[in-house]
N, C-alpha and C positions, 0 to 999 in steps of 0.2 A: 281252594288249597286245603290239602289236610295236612297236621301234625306228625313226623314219626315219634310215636311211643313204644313206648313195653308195650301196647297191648298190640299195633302195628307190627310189630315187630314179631311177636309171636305166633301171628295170625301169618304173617308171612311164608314165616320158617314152617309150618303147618303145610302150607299148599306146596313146598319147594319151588315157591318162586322169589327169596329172599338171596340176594348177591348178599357176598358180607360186605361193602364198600357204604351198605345203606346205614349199619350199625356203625360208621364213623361220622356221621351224618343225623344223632339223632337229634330230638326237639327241633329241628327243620321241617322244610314242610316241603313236601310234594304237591305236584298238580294231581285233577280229579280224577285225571283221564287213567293215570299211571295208579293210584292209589286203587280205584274198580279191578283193573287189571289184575294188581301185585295180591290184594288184601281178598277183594269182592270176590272175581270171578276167579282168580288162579290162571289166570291166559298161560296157554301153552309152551306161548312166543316167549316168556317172562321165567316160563320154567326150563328152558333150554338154555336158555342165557344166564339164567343162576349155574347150573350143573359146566356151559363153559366157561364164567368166569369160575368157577372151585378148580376145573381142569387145572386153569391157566397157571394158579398161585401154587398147582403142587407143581406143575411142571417147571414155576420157577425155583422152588423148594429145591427139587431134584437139581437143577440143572447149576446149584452152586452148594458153596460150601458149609457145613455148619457151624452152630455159634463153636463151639469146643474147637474143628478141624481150623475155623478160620484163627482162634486165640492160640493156639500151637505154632501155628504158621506165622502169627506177627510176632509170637518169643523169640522165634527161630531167626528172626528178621534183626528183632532188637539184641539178643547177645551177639549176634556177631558181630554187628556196629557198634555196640557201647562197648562190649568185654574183650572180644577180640581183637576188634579195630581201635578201640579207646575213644570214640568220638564222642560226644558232648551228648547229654541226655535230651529230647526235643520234647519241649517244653508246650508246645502249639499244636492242637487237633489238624490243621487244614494243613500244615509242614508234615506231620506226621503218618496222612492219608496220602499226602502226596509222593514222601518216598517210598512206604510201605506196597501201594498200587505202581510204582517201579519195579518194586524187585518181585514181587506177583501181581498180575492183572486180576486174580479171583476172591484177593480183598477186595474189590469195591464192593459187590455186595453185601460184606460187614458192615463197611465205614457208611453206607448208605442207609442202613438199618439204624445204625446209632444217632444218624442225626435225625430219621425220622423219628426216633423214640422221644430226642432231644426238641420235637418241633422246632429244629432250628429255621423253617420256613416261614415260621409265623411269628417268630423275634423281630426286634429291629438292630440297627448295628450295632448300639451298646451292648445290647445281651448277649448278642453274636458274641461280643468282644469275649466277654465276662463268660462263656460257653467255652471259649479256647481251651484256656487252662485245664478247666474243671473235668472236660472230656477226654483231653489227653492223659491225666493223670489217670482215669479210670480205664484206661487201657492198659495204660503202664503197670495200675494197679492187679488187673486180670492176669496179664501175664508176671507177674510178681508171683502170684500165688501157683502158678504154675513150675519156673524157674526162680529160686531168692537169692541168685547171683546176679540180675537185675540189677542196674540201682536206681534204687526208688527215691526219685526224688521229693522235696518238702513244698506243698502244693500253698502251701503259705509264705515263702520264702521269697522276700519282693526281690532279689537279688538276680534268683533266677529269672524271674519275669522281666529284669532289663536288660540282660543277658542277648538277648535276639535285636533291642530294639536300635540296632544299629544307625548310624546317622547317612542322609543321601550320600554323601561323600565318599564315608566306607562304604559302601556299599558298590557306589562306580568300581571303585581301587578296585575289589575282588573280584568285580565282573569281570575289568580291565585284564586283570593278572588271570581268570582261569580261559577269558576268549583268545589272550595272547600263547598263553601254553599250546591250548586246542591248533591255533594256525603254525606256529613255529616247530613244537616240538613232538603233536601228533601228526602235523600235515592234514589236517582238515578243510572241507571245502568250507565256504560261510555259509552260515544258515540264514537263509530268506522266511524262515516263519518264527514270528514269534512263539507261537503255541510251543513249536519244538526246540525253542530257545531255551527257553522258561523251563521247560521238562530236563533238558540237559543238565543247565546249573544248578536248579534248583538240586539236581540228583547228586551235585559235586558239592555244594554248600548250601544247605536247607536254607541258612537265614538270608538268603537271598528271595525267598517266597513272598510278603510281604511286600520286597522293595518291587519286584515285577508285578504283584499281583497291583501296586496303587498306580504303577507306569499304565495297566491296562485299565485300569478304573479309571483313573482321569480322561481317558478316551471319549467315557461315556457311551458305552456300547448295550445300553439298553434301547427295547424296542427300535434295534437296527437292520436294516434286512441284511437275509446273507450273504448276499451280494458287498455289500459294504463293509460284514465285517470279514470277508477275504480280502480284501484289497487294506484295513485295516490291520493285520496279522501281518501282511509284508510291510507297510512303513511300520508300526513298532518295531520289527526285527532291524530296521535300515537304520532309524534314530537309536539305537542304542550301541551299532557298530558307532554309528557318527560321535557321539557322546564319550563312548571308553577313544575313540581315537584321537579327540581332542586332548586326551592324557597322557595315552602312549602313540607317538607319532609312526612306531616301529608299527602298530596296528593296521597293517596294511590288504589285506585280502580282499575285503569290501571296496578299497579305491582301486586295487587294481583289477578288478570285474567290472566298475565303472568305468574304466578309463579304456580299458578293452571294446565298450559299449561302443562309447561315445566317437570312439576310434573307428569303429566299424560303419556308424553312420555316417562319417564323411569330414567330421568339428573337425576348422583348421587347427594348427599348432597351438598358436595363440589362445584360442577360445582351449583349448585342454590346459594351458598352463593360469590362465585366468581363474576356472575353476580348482585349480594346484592349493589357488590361494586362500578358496572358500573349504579348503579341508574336504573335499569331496571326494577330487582324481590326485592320482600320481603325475609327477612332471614329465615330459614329452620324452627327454633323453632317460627316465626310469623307464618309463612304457616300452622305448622300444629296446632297452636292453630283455624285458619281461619277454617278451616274443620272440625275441631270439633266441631265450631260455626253452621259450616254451614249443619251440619248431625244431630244434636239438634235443627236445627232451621224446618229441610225439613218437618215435620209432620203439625205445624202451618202455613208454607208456602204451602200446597197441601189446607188446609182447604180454607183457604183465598181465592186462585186460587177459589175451588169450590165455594166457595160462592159467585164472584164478576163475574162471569160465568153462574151460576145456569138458566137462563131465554135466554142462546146459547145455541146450538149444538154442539154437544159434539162428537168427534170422540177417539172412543179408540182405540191405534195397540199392540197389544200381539205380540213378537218378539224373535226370538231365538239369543243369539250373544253368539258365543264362540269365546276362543281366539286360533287363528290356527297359529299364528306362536310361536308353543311350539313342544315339542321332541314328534318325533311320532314314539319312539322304542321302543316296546310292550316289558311289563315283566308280572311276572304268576301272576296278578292283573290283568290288563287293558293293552289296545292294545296302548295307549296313556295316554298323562296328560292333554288334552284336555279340557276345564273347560266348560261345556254347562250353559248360564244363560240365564235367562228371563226376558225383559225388558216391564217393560208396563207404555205407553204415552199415557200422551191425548192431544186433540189438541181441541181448539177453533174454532171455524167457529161464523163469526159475520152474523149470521142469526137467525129465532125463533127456537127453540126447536120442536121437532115435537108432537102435542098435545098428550097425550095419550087417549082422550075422543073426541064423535064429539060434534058439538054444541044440540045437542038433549042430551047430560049425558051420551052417551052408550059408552061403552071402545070397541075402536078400535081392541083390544085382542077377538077372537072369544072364547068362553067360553067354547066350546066343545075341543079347543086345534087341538086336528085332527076332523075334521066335515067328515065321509063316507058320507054323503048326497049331502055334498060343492064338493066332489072328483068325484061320480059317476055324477051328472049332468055335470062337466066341460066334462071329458070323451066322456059322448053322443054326445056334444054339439060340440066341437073341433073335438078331434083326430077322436071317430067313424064315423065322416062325411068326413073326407079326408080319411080315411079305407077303405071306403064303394065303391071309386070311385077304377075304375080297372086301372092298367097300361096304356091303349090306352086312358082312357078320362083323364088321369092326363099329359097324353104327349099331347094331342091335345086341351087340356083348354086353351080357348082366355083369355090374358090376356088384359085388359082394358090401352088402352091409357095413363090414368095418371098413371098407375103401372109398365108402362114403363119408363116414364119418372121419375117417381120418381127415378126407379131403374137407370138412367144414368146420376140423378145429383149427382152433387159433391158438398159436403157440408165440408165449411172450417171452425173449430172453432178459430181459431188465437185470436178475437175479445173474445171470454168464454174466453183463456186461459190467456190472461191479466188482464182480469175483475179476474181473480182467481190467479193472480200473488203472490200478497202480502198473501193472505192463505197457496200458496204451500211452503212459505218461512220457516212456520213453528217458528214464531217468537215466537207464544202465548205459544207453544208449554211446556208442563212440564213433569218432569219423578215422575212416582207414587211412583213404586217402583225396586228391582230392586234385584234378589235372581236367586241361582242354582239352574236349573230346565231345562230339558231339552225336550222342544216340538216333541215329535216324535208320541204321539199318542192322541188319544181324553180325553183318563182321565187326563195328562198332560194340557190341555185347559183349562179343568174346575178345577182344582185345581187353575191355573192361575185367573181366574175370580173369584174363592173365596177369593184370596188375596185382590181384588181390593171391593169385598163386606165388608172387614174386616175395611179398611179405615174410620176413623170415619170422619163422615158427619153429 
């Protein structure tokens, strides 16, 4: 093992086999093998790798904002909130990173810079603690000297510092009061992730931060796999509907998607009003008034959909689903009680519609429908010319270099199928309609499609 020194270090930077990561790193030691390489020989492999890790860090440079563009950008953030909105001055680094990367995503790499200055990685929780304050204010303070309409708060001032430390109780209450607003009076669906729980309210009352961030600490979600901590992300979001709703009983959104569940799986009466009593579900006569709200309402709700859709792409899937686990002992009717139905979805795609005109007015639709004209030239053109050739010039035909090569690369989509992640999810996704019909032949299709032409639009 050798030492990194000054004189290591020097000797490095010399040969241009020196990354800068090593200068955060010094009086450490390296292995022998690397130290010959870096120091001795200068290896080649060690000078390439320096020149692309320098790439790397300008290219991170460039590709975000500076210290100046970024301290503009969170003044810009703080007088609107505190001077023109009047809200309360945030007193806390980790509140204050977290609204700030709300209302732009291209602060994180300031607030990441400051805590690497701050090695807040290498503190333990007290100093964390005792780092709050002290880095918030110096923000507050940056942008002060930028705007001195600001207010700058007294970084001494224990007043303020109890100010956040709100108690679990308040804490529920606000939850309670901004998840009830959200379903009643925005109409929102409930949210099954914590992550995007936590990001919503925190956005609507910062000192809610803290109270979520120790609901996700006591989890103990270190050294978890990711597996665990998705399945983690949905129950926090689920115990914390459960929790505000044990306060406000009108908190209903979450038992009624349960109750819709449980309903669909087949739970008698009874076993739903059982659960009534564990604050879970809604009671059996709520349930079924919900559905017949919600089967009165699906006609006005498909219009909508099309209408705020109308300038997307639009995918339809025509689907057969029966239900197969039913008695399949044929009597002198039917071989089964099989029920065949047909479902038809459509799905969003956040892209343009495809035109149905070019930009010259002519409709894309060929007007003749079948063209024999369009059919016998493709014909000549293609297939009779590969016809024409005999078996011996189709075996002995040179194939051209790049038609090799094409043919032996490997081409990976990984990079498409991320970019198309959130589409295969199927969020936007809505059911049209939904009747017995059973796809087994072509006139079944189009029967299908004139359901979907019936829908008023």
């Amino acid at each position: 093992m050798e030492k990194i020194t000054d004189n290591v270090l020097t000797k490095a930077e010399a040969n241009r086999t020196l990354a800068s990561y090593y200068k955060d790193h010094k009086d450490e030691y390296m292995c022998l093998t690397c130290y010959n390489a870096i120091v001795v020989n200068g290896s080649s492999t060690y000078v390439e790798h320096a020149a692309k890790w320098a790439s790397v860090l300008k290219r991170r440079r460039n590709d975000n904002l500076s210290i100046s563009e970024s301290i503009s950008l969170l003044t810009n953030i703080i007088f609107e909130r505190e001077v023109i909105g009047n809200d309360p001055s945030i007193v806390t680094f980790s509140q204050l990173k977290l609204i700030a990367k709300d209302k732009n995503d291209q602060l994180s790499f300031f607030f990441n810079e400051i805590e690497e200055m701050a090695c807040l990685g290498r503190k333990n929780e007290a100093e964390r603690r005792a780092l709050e304050r002290s880095l918030a204010y110096q923000c507050y303070l940056m942008c002060w000297n930028q705007c001195m309409a600001i207010p700058l708060w007294n970084l001494r001032d224990e007043s303020t510092a109890n100010e956040d430390n709100l108690s679990w109780v308040d804490c529920v209450n606000i939850l309670t009061k901004l998840l009830y607003n959200r379903e009643k009076n925005e109409q929102e669906p409930v949210i099954y992730s914590f992550k995007q729980l936590q990001k919503e309210m925190v956005a609507k009352e910062f000192r809610l931060s803290s109270f979520l961030d120790s609901i996700y600490n006591a989890s103990l979600p270190e050294n978890r796999s990711s597996k665990y901590l998705d399945k983690l992300d949905k129950k926090l979001a689920v115990e914390c509907y459960v929790i505000c709703g044990n306060q406000n009983s009108k908190l209903t959104a979450f038992k009624k998607d349960t109750s819709l569940f449980v309903d669909l799986m087949g739970v008698s009466t009874e076993a739903i009003d059982a659960l009534l009593y564990a604050g879970i579900t809604i009671s059996r006569r709520h349930l079924d008034r919900e559905k017949s709200a919600i089967a009165d309402n699906h006609p006005y709700k498909v219009t909508s959909y099309l209408e705020n859709k109308k300038n997307n792409a639009l995918v339809l899937n025509v689907d057969d689903y029966h239900n197969i686990h039913t008695k399949q002992t044929p009597d002198t009717c039917s071989t089964s009680s099989a029920a065949h139905m047909t479902t038809l979805l459509l799905n969003s795609v956040d892209s343009m519609a495809i035109s149905r005109i070019t930009p010259n007015g002519i409709s894309i639709h060929n007007p003749k429908l079948i063209d024999s004209d369009l059919i016998c030239t493709f014909l000549d053109s293609y297939y009779m010319e590969r016809m024409a050739k005999t078996f011996n010039d189709q075996l002995y035909y040179e194939v051209s270099l790049d038609k090799k090569l094409e043919n032996m690369t490997l081409h990976k989509y990984n990079d498409r199928i991320k970019e198309r992640r959130e589409e295969r999810k199927m969020k936007d996704t809505i059911l049209l309609d939904f009747f017995e019909l059973s796809l087994k032949e072509m006139d079944s299709y189009i029967i299908a499609l004139q359901e979907v032409h019936k829908i008023p639009y």
